[in-house]
VOLOKOL-605169 format. One record per residue (C-alpha): residue number from 1; x, z, y. Coordinates in nm, 2 decimals. Layout:
BEGIN
TIBA seq     c1     c3     c2
TIBA NUM      X      Z      Y
...
END
This chain:
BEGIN
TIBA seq     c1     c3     c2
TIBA   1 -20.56  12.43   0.64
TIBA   2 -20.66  12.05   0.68
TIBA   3 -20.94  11.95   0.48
TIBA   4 -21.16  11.61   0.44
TIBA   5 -21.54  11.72   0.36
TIBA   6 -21.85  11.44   0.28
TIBA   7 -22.10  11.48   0.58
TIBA   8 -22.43  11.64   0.44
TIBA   9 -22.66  11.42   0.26
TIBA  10 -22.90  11.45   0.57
TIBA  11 -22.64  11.30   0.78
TIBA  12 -22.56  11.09   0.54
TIBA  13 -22.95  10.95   0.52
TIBA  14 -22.96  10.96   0.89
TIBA  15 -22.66  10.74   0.91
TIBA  16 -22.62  10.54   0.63
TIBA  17 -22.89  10.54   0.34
TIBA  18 -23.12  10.75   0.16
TIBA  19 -22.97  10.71  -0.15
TIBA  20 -22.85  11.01  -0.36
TIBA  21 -22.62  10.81  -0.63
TIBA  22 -22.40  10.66  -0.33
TIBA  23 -22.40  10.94  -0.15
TIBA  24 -22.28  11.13  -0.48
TIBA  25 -22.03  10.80  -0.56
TIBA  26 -21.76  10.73  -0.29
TIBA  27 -21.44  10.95  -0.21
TIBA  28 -21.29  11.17  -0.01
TIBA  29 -20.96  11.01   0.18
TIBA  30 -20.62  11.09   0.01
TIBA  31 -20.30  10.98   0.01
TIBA  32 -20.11  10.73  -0.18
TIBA  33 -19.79  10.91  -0.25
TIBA  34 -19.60  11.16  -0.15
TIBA  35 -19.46  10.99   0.12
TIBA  36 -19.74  10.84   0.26
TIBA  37 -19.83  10.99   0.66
TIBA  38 -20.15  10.83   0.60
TIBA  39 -20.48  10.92   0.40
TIBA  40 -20.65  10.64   0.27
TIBA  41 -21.03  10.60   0.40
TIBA  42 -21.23  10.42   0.09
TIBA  43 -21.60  10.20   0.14
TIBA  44 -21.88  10.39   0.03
TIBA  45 -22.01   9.96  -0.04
TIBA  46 -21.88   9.64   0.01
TIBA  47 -21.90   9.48   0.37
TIBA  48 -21.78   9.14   0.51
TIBA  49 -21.70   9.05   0.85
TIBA  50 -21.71   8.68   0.99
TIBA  51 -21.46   8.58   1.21
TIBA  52 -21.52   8.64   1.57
TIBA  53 -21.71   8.92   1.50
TIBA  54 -21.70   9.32   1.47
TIBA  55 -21.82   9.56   1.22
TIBA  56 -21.87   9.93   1.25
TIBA  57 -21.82  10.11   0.95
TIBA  58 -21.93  10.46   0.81
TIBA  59 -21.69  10.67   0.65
TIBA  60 -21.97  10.94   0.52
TIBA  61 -21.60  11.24   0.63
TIBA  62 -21.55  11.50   0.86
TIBA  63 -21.21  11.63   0.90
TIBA  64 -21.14  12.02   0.96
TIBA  65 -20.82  12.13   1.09
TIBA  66 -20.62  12.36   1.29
TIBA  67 -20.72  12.32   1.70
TIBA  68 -20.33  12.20   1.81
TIBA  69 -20.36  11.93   1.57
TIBA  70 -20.55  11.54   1.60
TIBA  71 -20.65  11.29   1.37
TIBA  72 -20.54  10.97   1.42
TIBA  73 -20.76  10.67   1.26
TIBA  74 -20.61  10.35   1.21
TIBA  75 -20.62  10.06   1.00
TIBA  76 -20.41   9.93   0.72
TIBA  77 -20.10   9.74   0.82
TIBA  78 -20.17   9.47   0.61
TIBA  79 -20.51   9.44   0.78
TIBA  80 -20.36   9.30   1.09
TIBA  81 -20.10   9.10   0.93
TIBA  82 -20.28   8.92   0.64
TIBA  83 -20.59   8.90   0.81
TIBA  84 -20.57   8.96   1.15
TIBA  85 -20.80   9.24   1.15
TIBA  86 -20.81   9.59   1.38
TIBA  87 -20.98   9.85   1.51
TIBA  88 -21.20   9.79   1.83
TIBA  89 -21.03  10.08   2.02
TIBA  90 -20.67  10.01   1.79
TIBA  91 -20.62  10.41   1.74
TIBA  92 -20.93  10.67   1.68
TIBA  93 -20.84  10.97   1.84
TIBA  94 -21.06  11.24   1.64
TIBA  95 -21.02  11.61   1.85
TIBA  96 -21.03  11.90   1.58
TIBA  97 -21.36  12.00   1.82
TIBA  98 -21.51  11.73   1.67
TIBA  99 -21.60  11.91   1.32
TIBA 100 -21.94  11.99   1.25
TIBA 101 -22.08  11.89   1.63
TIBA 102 -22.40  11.92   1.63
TIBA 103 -22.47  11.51   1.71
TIBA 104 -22.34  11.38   1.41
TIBA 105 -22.12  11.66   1.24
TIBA 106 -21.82  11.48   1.28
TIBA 107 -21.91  11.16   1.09
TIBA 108 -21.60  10.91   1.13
TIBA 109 -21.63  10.59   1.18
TIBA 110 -21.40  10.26   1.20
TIBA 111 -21.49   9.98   1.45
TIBA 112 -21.35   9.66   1.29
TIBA 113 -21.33   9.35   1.46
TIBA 114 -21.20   9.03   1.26
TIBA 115 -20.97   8.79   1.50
TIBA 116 -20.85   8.60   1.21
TIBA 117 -21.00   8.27   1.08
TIBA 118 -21.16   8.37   0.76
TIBA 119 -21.40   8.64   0.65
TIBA 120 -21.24   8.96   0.55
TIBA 121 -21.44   9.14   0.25
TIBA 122 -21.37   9.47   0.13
TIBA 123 -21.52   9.60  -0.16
TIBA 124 -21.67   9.88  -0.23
TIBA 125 -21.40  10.17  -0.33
TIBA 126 -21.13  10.01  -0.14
TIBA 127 -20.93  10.14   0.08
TIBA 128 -20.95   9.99   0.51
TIBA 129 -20.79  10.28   0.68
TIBA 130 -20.63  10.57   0.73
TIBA 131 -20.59  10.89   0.88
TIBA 132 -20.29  11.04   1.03
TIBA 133 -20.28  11.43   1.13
TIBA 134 -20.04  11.46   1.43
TIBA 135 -19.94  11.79   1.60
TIBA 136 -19.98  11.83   1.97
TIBA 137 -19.90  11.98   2.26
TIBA 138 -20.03  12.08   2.61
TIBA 139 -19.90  12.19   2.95
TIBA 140 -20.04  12.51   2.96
TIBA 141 -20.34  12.40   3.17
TIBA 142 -20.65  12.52   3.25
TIBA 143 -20.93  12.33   3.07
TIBA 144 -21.33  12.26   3.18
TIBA 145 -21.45  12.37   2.88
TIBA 146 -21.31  12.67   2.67
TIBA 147 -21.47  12.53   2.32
TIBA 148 -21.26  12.58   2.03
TIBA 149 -21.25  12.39   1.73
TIBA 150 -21.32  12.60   1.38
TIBA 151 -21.01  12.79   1.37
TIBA 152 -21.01  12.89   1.73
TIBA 153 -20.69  13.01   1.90
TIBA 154 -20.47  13.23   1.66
TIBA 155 -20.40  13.59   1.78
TIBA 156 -20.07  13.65   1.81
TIBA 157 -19.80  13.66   1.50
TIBA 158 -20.07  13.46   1.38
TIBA 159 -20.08  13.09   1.17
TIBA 160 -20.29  12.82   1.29
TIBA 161 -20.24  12.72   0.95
TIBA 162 -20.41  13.01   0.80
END
């Protein structure tokens, strides 16, 4: 099962602000409709950046899901059309390993950088990305290291999904 979770508020102090009414305010990402690949990544507050310039940005989510899967983080199309606005590394590739590491707990973040000619605002509650889940596959290979994301490798007859 795939699941977007808040980081804890420790993380979220550590990384963003103490502040228990905006930790307790912004949203989990969803999706827009029912056809929509894409869940919706909201701002926790309002953030400008100048032209020329880049921007990371917290999310305050961790994803969970099943180890053959991947979360892609991009931005809105209409970022890079209306404002010519995108992600520093264009795609986020977010390993299903990356849940609850003990660095960050698998805090998200978006790296913004604003190549248009005017400042781009967002405010707070608005949406400036998304996440994709993509199935994957591998070669067979051996790997360095054996970790295993939160579902581990399913026995046999058995559901990644479960």
């Amino acid at each position: 099962m795939r699941k977007f979770e808040k980081i804890s508020f420790e993380q979220f102090k550590k990384d963003i602000k103490d502040d228990k009414v905006l930790y307790e305010s912004y949203n989990l990402p969803k999706r827009k409709t029912k056809s929509s690949a894409g869940y919706d990544f909201f701002a926790i507050s309002d953030f400008e950046i100048e032209p020329g310039r880049i921007k990371k940005i917290p999310t305050g989510i961790k994803a969970k899901y099943p180890f053959d899967e991947v979360l892609l983080l991009v931005v809105r199309s209409s970022m890079g059309f209306k404002y010519n606005v995108r992600m520093c590394n264009q795609v986020g590739v977010i390993d299903s390993d990356f849940y609850n590491n003990e660095e960050n707990e698998g805090h998200m973040w978006f790296a913004l950088q604003n190549e248009g000619d005017n400042t781009f605002k967002v405010k707070s509650g608005e949406s400036f990305g998304q996440g994709i889940f993509i199935k994957y596959y591998t070669c067979g290979e051996e790997v360095e290291d054996e970790r295993k994301s939160w579902t581990g490798k399913p026995k046999e007859g058995e559901s990644i999904n479960e």
